[in-house]
C-alpha positions as a Markdown table, in Angstrom:
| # | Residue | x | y | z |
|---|---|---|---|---|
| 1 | Unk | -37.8 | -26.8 | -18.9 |
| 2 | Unk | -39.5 | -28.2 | -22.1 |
| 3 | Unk | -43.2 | -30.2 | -21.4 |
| 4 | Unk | -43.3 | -31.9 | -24.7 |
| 5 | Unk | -42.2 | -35.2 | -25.1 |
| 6 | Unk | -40.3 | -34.6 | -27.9 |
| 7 | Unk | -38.9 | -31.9 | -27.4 |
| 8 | Unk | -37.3 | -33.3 | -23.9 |
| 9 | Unk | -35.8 | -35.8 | -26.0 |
| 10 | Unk | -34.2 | -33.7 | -28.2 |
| 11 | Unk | -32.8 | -31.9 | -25.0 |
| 12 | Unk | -31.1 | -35.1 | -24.5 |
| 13 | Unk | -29.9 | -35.8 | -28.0 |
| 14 | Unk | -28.7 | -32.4 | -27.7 |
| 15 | Unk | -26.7 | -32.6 | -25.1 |
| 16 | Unk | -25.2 | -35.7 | -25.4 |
| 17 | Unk | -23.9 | -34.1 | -29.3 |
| 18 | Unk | -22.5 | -31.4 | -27.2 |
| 19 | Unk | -20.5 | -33.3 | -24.9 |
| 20 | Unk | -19.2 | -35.7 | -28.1 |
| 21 | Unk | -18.3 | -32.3 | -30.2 |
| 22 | Unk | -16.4 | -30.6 | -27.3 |
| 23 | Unk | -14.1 | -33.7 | -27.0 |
| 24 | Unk | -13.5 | -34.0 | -30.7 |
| 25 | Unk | -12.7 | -30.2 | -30.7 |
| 26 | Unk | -10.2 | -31.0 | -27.9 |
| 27 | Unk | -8.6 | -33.9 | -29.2 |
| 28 | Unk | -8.3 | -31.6 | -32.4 |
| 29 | Unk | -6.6 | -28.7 | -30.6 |
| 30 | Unk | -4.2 | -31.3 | -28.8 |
| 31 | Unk | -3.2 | -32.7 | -32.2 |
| 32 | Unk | -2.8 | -29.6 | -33.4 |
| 33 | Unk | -0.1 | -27.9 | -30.6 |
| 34 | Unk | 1.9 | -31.6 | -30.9 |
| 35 | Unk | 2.2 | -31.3 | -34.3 |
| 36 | Unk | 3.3 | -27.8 | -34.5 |
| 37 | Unk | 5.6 | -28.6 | -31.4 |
| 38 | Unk | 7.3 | -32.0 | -33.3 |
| 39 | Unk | 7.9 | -29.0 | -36.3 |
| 40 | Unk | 9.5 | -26.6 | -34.1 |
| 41 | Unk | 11.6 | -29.1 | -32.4 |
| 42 | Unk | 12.3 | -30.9 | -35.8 |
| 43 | Unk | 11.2 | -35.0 | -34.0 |
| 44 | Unk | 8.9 | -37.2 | -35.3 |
| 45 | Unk | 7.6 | -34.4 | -37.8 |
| 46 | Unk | 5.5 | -36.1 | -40.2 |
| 47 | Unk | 3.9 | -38.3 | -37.7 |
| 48 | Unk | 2.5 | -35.9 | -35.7 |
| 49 | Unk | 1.4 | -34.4 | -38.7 |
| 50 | Unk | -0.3 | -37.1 | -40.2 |
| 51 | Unk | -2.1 | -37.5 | -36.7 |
| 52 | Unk | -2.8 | -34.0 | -36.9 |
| 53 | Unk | -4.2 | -34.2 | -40.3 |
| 54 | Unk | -6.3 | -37.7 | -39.8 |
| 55 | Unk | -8.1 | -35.7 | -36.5 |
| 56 | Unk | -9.7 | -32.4 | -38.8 |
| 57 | Unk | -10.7 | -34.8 | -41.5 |
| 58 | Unk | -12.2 | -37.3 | -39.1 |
| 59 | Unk | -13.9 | -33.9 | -37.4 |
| 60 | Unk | -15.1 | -33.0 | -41.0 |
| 61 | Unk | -16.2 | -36.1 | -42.0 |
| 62 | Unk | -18.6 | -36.5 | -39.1 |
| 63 | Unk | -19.9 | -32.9 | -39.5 |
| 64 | Unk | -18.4 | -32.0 | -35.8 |
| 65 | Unk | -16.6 | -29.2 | -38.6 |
| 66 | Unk | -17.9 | -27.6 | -41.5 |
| 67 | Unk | -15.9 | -29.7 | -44.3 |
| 68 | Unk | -14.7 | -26.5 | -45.8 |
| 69 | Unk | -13.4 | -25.1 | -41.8 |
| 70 | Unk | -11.8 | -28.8 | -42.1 |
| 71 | Unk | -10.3 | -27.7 | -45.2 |
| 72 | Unk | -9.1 | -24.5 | -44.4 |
| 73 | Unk | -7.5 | -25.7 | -41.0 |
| 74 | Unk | -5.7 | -28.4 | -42.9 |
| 75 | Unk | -4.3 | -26.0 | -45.2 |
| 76 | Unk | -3.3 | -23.2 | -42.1 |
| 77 | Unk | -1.7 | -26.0 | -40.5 |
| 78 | Unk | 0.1 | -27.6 | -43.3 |
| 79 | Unk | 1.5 | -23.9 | -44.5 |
| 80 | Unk | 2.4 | -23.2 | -40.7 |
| 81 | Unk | 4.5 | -26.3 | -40.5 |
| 82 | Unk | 6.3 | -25.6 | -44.0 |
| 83 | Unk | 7.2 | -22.6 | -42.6 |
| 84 | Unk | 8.4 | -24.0 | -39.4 |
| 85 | Unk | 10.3 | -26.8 | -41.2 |
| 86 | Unk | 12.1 | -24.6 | -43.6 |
């Protein structure tokens, strides 16, 4: 356990980033398997995509993802659905 003032405070900080992080990476992962799932079952397709989409650049916007991971997971999903679609 930290004695300095500051540092306890950034133990808190920390933590509380952590806790934010892990539910943006859920959300994230939830979005992801619905829109894949919409593709393979051919409903409400772009929707879910767009949804999909909005999350990881919401996630890279606020840093919770590097922008370029954001980047590349938008392109992986976007090329995984095209191939689902087609």
């Amino acid at each position: 356990m930290a004695n300095i003032k500051s540092q306890i405070k950034r133990n808190r900080q920390t933590e509380k980033r952590r806790l934010r992080n892990r539910s943006v990476r859920a959300e994230l992962k939830t979005r992801t398997r619905s829109a894949v799932g919409a593709a393979e079952s051919g409903e409400n397709v772009a929707e879910a995509t767009a949804v999909a989409m909005k999350q990881i650049d919401k996630a890279g916007d606020r840093r919770v993802l590097h922008p370029n991971a954001a980047a590349r997971r938008k392109s992986r999903l976007q090329k995984r659905l095209n191939g689902l679609s087609s």
